[in-house]
N, C-alpha and C positions, 0 to 999 in steps of 0.2 A: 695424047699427051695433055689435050686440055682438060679432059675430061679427070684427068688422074690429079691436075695440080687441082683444080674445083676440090673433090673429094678427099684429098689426103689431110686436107686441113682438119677436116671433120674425126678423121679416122685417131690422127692424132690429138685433138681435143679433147675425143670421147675415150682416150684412153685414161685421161686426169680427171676426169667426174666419178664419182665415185657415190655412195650412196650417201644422203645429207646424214649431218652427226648427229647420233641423239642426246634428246634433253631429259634430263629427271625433271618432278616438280614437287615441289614440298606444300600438303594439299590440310594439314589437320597440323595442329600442338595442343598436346594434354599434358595435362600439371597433377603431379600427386607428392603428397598431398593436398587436397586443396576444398575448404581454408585451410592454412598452416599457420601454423604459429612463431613468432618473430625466431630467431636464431635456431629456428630448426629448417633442416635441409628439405626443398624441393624440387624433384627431378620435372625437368623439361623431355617431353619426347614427340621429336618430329618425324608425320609420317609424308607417306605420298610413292611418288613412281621413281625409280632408278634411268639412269646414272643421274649420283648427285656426289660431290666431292667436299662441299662444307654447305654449311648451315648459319645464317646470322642470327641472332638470338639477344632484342634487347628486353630486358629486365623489368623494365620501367622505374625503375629507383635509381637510376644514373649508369649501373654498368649495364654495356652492351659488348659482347664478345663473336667472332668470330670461329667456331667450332671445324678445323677438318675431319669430315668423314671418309669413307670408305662408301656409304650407302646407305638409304633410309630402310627401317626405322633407325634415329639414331638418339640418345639420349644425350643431356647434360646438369648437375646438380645446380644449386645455387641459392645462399643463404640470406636471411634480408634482417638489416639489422634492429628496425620496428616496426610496427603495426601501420595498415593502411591498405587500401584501395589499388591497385598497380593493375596495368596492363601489359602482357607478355607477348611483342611478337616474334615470330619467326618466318625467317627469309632464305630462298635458296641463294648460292653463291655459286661462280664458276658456272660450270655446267648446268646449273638444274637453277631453274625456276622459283614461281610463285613464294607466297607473302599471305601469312596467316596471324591471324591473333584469337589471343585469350583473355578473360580475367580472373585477377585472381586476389581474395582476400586473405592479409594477413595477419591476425590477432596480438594483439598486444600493444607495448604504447610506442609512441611514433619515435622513430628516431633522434636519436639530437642533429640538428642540426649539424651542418661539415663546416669546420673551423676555416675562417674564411683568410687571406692573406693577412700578414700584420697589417697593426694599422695604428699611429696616432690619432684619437678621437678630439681632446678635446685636452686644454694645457690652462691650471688656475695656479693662482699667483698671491701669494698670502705672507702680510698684510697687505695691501692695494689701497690706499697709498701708502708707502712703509717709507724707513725712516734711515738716516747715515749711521752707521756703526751698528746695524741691528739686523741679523740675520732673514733673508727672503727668502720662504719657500717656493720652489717653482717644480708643481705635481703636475707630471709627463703621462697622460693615461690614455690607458687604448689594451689592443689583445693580441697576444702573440709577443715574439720575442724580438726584439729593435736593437737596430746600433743609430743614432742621431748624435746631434751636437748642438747644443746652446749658447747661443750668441747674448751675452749678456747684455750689450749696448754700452757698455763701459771699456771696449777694447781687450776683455775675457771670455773665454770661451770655456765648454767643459764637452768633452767627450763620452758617451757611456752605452755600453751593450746588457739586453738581458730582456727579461720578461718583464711586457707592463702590467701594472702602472710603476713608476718610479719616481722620486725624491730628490730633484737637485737644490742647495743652496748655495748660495753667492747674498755676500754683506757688500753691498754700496759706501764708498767713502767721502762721496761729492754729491750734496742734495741738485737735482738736475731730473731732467723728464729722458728717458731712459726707452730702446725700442727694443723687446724679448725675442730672438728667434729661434724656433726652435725646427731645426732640417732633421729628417728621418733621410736613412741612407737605404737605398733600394733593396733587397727588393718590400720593404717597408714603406707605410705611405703615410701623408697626411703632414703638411708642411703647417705651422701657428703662426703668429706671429700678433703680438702685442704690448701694450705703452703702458711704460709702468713711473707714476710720480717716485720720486725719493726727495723726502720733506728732510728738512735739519730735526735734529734730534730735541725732542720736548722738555723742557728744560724742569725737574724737579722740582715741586714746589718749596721753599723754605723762607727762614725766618731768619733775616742776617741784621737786624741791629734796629735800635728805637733813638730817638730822639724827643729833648720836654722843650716844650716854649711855652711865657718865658723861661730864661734860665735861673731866676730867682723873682720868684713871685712873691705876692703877700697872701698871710690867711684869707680865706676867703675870694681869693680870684682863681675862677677856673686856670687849669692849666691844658696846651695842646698835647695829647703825646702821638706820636708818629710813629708805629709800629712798620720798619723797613723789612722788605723781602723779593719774591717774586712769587707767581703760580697763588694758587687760589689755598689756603692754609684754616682750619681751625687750629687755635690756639687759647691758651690761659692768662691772664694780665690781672698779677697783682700790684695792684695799688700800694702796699705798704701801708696801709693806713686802716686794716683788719677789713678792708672791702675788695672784690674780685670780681671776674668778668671771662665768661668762657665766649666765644669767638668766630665765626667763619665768615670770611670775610676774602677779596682778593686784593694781594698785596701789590704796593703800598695801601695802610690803615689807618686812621685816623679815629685817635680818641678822646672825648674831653670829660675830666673831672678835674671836683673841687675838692681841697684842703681846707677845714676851716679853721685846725689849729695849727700853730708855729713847731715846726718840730725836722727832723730828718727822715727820709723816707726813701725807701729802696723800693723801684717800680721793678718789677722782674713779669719777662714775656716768655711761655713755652709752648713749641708747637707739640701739636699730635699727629702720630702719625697716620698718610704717608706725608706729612709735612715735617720738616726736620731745621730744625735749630734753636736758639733760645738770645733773649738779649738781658741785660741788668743795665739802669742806670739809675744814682744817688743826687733826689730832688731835695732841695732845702729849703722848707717854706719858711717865710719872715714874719715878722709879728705887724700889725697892722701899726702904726705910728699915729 
């Protein structure tokens, strides 16, 4: 009986061994054509020993695939979309073994690049400093197609979806130093953010009215005249007395002539444009006593 429990153990064990399982190996990969030329098709074919059940197969331009087979040899197509340099390996899977590579060149010009996630690049702000009541560009650029939203810094905000670059504006109605945000919403990227002055609005240059001192002179004594306005203005100033005076000057102006004879005389001031307005006023010179 002891003898029987020693040995049964065996007896039953060696009924569950069985012969170890075999392995394929995947031993060569050849490429035809090869060189090929871009967007034309090149078959992969892997050889070696059986059983093999797939085959990995990377590219070397980004795809790599997983092939089930049945048994080597086993083929696979595969097109490339430019020109370049690549190396082709192949791997067995599952059951079978080994790990092979090739090279292989392919004619033509290189691919474009692969469009990469969206993305806000870079956000410019026109004028910079700009001004109350006068429209602000705010150009959103980058590639691909975005939804974001613009924080103006003035308590407004704008929404908007689509392919960049894009075009928001917003007009300021309070001169004040102002923060721009601009958030990209996932899966778009690229968060901005920037200080934008808003100046008061630049005041038109013109020409609003003259003034003579004295207000009654004698022949012969100069007279003051005061050409009133704002902003920086050429202008025309007649004298009324067949003499004239063209002008640039920033306003208030200051002009002095003399009258030597007794008479009436109508001073008349006109701007040019972009200066804008005109004055008239009636000097009455006196006779010397």
């Amino acid at each position: 009986m002891v003898v029987l429990l020693r040995v049964l153990p065996l007896i039953v064990l060696g009924a569950f061994i069985g012969p170890a399982q075999q392995r394929g190996t995947v031993t060569n990969v050849t490429l035809s054509p090869s060189p090929v030329d871009a967007r034309t098709p090149v078959t992969a074919t892997a050889t070696g020993t059986n059983p093999c059940g797939a085959v990995f197969i990377d590219w070397g331009d980004g795809t790599a695939i997983t092939y089930p087979i049945s048994s080597v040899p086993a083929t696979a197509t595969h097109t490339y979309a430019g020109g370049g340099r690549f190396t082709v390996l192949a791997k067995g899977m599952g059951n079978c073994d080994g790990e092979v590579k090739t090279a292989l060149v392919v004619t033509g010009p290189p691919a474009p690049p692969a469009p990469g996630p969206p993305a806000i690049t870079s956000v410019d702000i026109t004028p910079s400093p700009a001004a109350v009541r006068r429209p602000v560009e705010i150009a959103v650029k980058g590639a691909g197609s975005c939804s974001f939203s613009v924080d103006f810094g003035d308590g407004n905000s704008s929404e908007r979806t689509g392919a960049l670059p894009q075009t928001v504006t917003h007009t300021y109605t309070i001169a004040d130093s102002y923060v721009v945000i601009v958030r990209p919403v996932p899966p778009c990227a690229g968060r901005f953010t920037q200080k934008l002055t808003v100046g008061t609005e630049p005041q038109q240059p013109q020409i609003t009215g003259l003034t003579v001192s004295p207000e009654r002179p004698i022949a012969g004594q100069p007279v003051t005249i005061d050409v009133l306005g704002s902003g920086t203005c050429s202008y025309r100033i007649d004298f009324g007395d067949g003499n004239d005076e063209t002008r640039t000057r920033q306003m208030p102006d200051r002009v002095r002539h003399n009258y030597p004879a007794p008479d009436r005389y109508i001073i008349a001031v006109t701007a040019e444009p972009p200066c804008s307005g005109s004055a008239r006023s009636t000097l009455i010179i006196r006779p010397r006593r």
